[in-house]
C-alpha positions in Angstrom: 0.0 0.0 0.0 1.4 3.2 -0.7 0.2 6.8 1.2 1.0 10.1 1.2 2.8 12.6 4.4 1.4 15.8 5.7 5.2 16.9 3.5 3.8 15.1 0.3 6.4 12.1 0.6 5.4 9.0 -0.7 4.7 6.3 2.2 5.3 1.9 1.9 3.2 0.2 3.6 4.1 -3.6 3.6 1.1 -6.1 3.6 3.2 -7.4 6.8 3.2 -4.1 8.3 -0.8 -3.4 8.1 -1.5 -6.9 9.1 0.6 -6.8 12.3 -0.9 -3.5 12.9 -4.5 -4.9 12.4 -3.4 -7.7 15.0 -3.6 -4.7 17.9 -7.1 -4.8 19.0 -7.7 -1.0 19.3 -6.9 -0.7 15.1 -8.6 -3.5 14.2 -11.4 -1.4 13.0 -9.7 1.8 12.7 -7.2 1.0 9.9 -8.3 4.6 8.3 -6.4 6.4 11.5 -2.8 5.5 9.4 -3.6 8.0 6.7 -5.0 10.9 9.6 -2.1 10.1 11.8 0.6 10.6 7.9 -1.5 12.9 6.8 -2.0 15.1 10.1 0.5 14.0 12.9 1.4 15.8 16.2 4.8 14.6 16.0 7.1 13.1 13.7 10.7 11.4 14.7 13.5 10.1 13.0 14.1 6.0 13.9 17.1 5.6 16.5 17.6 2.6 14.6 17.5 3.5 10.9 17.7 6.9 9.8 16.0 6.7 6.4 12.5 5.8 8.9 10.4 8.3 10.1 7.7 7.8 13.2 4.3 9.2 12.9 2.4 9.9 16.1 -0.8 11.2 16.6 -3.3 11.6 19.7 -6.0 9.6 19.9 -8.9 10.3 22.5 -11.9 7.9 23.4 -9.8 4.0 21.4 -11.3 1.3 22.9 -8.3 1.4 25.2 -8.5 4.5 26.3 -6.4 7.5 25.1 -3.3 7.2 23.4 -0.8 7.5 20.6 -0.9 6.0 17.3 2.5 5.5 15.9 3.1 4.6 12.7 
């Protein structure tokens, strides 16, 4: 699957990826959160671990387990 950034870059998203995040039971039914949280996040981070990956994290009020962020 590829998306689109808030900065217009161009965004993999492996079949492995979205299936391991579907596994988690508060994005089982939210898979359309990735695109808000690329699209629209409150943070963004370079990986420790690899510098060409890039974390996405946005607020989420009201998941079914309670607030949190959403990283992607």
């Amino acid at each position: 699957m590829n998306l689109v950034d808030y900065a217009g870059n161009s965004i993999r998203l492996t079949d492995e990826r979205l299936n391991h995040i579907k596994e988690h039971p508060e994005m089982s039914n939210n898979s359309e959160k990735i695109n808000e949280t690329l699209i629209n996040p409150d943070i963004v981070i370079k990986s420790k671990i690899d510098e060409e990956v890039r974390l996405y994290y946005r607020f989420y009020e009201g998941l079914s387990i309670g607030n949190k962020y959403l990283c992607y």
